[in-house]
C-alpha positions in Angstrom: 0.0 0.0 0.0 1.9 3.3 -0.9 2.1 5.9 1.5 1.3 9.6 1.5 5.3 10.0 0.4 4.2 8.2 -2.3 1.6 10.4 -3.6 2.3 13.6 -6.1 2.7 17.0 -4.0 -0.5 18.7 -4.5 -2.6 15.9 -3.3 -0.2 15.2 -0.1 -1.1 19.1 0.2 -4.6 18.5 -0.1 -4.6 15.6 2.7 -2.6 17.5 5.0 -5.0 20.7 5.2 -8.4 18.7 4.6 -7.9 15.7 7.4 -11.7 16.1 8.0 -11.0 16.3 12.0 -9.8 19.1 13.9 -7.9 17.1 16.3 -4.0 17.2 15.8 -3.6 13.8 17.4 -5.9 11.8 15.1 -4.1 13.4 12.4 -0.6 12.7 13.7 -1.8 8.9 14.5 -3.5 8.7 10.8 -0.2 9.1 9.3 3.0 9.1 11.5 1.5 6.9 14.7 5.3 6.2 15.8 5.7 9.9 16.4 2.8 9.5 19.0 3.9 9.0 23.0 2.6 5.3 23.5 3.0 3.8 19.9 7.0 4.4 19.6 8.7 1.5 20.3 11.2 2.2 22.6 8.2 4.4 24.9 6.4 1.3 24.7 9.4 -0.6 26.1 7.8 -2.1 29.2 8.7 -0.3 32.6 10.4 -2.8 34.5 12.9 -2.9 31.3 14.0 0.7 32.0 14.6 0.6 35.9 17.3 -0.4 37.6 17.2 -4.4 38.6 19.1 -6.4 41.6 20.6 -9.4 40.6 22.0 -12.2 42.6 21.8 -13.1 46.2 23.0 -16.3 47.4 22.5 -18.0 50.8 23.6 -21.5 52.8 23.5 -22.4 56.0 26.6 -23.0 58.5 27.0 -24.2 61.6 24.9 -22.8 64.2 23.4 -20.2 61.7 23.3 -18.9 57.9 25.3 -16.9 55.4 23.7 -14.5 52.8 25.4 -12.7 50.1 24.7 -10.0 47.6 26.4 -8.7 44.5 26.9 -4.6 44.3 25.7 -4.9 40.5 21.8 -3.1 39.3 21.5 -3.2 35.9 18.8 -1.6 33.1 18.9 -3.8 30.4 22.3 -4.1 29.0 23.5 -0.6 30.6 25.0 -0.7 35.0 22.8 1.2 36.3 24.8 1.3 39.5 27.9 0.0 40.8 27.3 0.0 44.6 23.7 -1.3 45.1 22.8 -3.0 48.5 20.5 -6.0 47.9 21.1 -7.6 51.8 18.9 -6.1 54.3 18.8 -7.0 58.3 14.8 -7.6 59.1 15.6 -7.9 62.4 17.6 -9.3 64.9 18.1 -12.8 63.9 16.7 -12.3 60.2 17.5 -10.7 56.6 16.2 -10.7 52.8 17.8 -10.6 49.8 16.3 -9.2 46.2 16.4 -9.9 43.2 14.1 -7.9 40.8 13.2 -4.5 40.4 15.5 -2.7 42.7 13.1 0.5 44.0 10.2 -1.9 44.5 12.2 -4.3 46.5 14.1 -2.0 48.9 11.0 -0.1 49.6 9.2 -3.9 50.3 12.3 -4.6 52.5 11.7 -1.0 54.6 8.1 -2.4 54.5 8.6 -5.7 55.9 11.2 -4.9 58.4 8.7 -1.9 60.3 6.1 -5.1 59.7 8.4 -7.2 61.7 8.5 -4.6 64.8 5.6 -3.3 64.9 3.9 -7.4 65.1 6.8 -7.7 68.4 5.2 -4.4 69.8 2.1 -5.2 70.0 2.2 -9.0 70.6 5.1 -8.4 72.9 6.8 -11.4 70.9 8.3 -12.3 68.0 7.2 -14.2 65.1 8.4 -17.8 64.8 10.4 -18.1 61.3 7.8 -20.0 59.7 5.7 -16.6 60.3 8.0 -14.2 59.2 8.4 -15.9 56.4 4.5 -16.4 55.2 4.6 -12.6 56.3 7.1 -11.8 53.4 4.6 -13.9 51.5 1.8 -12.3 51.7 3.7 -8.9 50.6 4.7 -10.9 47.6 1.5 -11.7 46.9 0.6 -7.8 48.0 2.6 -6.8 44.4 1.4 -9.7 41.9 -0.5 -6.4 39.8 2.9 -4.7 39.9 4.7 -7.6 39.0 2.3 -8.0 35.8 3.5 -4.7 34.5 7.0 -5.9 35.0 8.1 -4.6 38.7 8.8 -8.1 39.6 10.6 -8.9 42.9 11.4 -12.0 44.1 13.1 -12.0 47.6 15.4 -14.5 49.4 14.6 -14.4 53.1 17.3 -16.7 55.7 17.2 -16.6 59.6 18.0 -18.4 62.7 15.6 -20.4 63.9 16.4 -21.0 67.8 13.8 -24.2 67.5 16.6 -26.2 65.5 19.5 -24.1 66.3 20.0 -23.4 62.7 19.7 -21.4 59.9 16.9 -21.7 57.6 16.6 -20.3 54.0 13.3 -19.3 51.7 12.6 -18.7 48.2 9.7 -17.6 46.8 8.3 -16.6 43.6 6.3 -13.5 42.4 3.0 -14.8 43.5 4.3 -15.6 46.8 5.4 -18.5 48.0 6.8 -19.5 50.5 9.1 -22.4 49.2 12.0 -23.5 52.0 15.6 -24.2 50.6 17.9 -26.6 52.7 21.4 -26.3 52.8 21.7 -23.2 49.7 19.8 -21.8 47.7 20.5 -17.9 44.8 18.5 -15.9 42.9 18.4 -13.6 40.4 20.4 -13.6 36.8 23.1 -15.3 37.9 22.1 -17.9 40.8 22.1 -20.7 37.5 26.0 -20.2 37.6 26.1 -19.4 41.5 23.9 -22.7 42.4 26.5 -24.7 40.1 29.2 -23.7 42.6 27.7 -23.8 46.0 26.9 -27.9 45.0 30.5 -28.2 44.5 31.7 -26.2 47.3 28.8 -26.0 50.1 30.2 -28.6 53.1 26.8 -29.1 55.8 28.1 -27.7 59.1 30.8 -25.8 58.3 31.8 -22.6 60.0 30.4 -19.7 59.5 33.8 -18.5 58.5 34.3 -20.9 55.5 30.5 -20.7 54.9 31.4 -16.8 53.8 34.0 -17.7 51.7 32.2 -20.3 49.9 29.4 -17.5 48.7 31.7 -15.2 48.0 33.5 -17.9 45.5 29.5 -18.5 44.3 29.6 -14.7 43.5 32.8 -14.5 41.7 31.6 -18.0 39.4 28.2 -15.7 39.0 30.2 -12.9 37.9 32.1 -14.5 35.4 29.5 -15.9 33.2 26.7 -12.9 33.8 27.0 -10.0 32.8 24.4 -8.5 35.5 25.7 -10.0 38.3 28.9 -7.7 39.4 32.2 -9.4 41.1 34.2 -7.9 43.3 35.5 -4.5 41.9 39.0 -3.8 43.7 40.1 -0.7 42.0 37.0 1.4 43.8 36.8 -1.1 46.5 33.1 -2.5 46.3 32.6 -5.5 48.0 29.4 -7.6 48.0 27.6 -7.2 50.9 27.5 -10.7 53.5 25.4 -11.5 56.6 25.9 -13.6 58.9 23.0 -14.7 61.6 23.4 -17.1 64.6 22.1 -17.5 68.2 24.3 -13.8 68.6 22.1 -12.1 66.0 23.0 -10.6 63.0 25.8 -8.8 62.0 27.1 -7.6 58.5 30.5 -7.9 57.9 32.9 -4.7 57.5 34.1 -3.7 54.3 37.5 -5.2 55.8 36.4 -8.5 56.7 34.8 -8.8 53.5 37.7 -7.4 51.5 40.2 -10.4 53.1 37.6 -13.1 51.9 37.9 -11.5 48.3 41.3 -11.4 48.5 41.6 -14.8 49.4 39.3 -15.7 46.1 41.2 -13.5 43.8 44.6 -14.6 45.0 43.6 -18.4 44.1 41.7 -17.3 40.7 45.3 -15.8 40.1 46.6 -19.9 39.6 42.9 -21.7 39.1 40.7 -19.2 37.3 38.2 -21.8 37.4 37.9 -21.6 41.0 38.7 -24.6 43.8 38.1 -28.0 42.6 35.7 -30.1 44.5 37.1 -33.4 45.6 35.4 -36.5 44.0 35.6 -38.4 47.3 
């Protein structure tokens, strides 16, 4: 079908000041609708393609407690959006989240939960027992599911110790809620395929909380290195993921410093094995 570029110049003329309708728009959607808002392409991008995302978060339990780990890495499609993200937040005293997913919507349902989280051990003058917190996160999940349909998707990793077993515990949900428990590890995000492929080689049941930290932190450097949303350590400007660790003491985050010796440790070996440490077969 030709166009109006197409057609000889007197009658483009004639179409362009006889369109029959006074309304600009109309005219403008008759015969150039990608110049419209709405109708170009890239504007009608979805929104949860043009925000900044969190990527992966990685957990496993250790001895007496549990480990989670976050890359510094948010990403908008193929551009880093930021370099120095925090995806690991405390709840509160004995529990944390990780996201993965749009990166406002999930820090602002992290704020959320932990005030949620208080303000149940105010006015019950207890706390939750894991298994609530955890169908409490839930239920905020669930909460999103219309957001989540127009592409603000976030998908949480929640871990805690759980003075019933005198252990950690880790949970994984999915946009409509969930919640699903993990045993042992469990990641998420764009690069837990990679990271889950190294915590089975490297995760040891009951090990300290010590080599626990350094095992994630090897998960996040294997992540790293075959996603390109998922950001390793970055020594020249010093950004280290962020780690928890939560036991019958509480939780604590590790300094900047501790981290930074676990890294050095990983990069030091990656310097000979670039591969990583090799599981034993036996």
């Amino acid at each position: 079908m030709a166009s109006h570029r197409d057609l000889p110049a007197g009658m483009v003329n004639h179409l362009f000041t006889n369109t029959g309708n006074s309304s600009f728009t109309e005219f403008v959607g008759s015969y150039a609708p990608e110049l419209l808002p709405g109708r170009n392409d890239t504007l009608a991008t979805p929104v949860g393609d043009r925000i900044p995302h969190a990527t992966t978060i990685v957990a496993a339990t250790c001895a007496g407690g549990v480990v989670m780990a976050g890359d510094r890495r948010a990403t908008s499609g193929n551009i880093i959006s930021q370099r120095d993200i925090e995806k690991v937040f405390r709840t509160d005293d004995y529990s944390c989240m990780g996201i993965a997913g749009a990166a406002s919507t999930g820090i602002e349902m992290a704020r959320l939960y932990r005030v949620e989280l208080e303000h149940y051990e105010k006015m019950e003058g207890r706390t939750l027992s894991v298994a609530g917190k955890a169908n409490r996160l839930a239920t905020m999940i669930r909460g999103n599911l219309a957001m989540a349909m127009q592409g603000l998707v976030v998908v949480p990793l929640f871990a805690a110790y759980d003075p019933e077993v005198d252990g950690g515990r880790i949970f994984g949900y999915d946009v409509g809620g969930g919640p699903y428990e993990q045993y042992q590890h469990h990641a998420i995000g764009s690069g837990s395929i990679f990271a889950r492929g190294a915590l089975k080689k490297l995760y040891r049941e009951g090990a300290s909380p010590e080599d626990t930290v350094l095992t994630l932190i090897q998960a996040l450097y294997d992540a790293a290195d075959d996603d390109s949303a998922t950001g390793g350590p970055d020594v020249t400007r010093r950004i280290w993921p962020v780690v928890a660790v939560i036991t019958a003491d509480g939780f604590r985050r590790l300094s900047d410093e501790e981290v930074a010796q676990y890294v050095r440790t990983t990069v030091d070996g990656r310097m000979n094995n670039p591969d990583g440490p090799v599981a034993p077969l036996r």
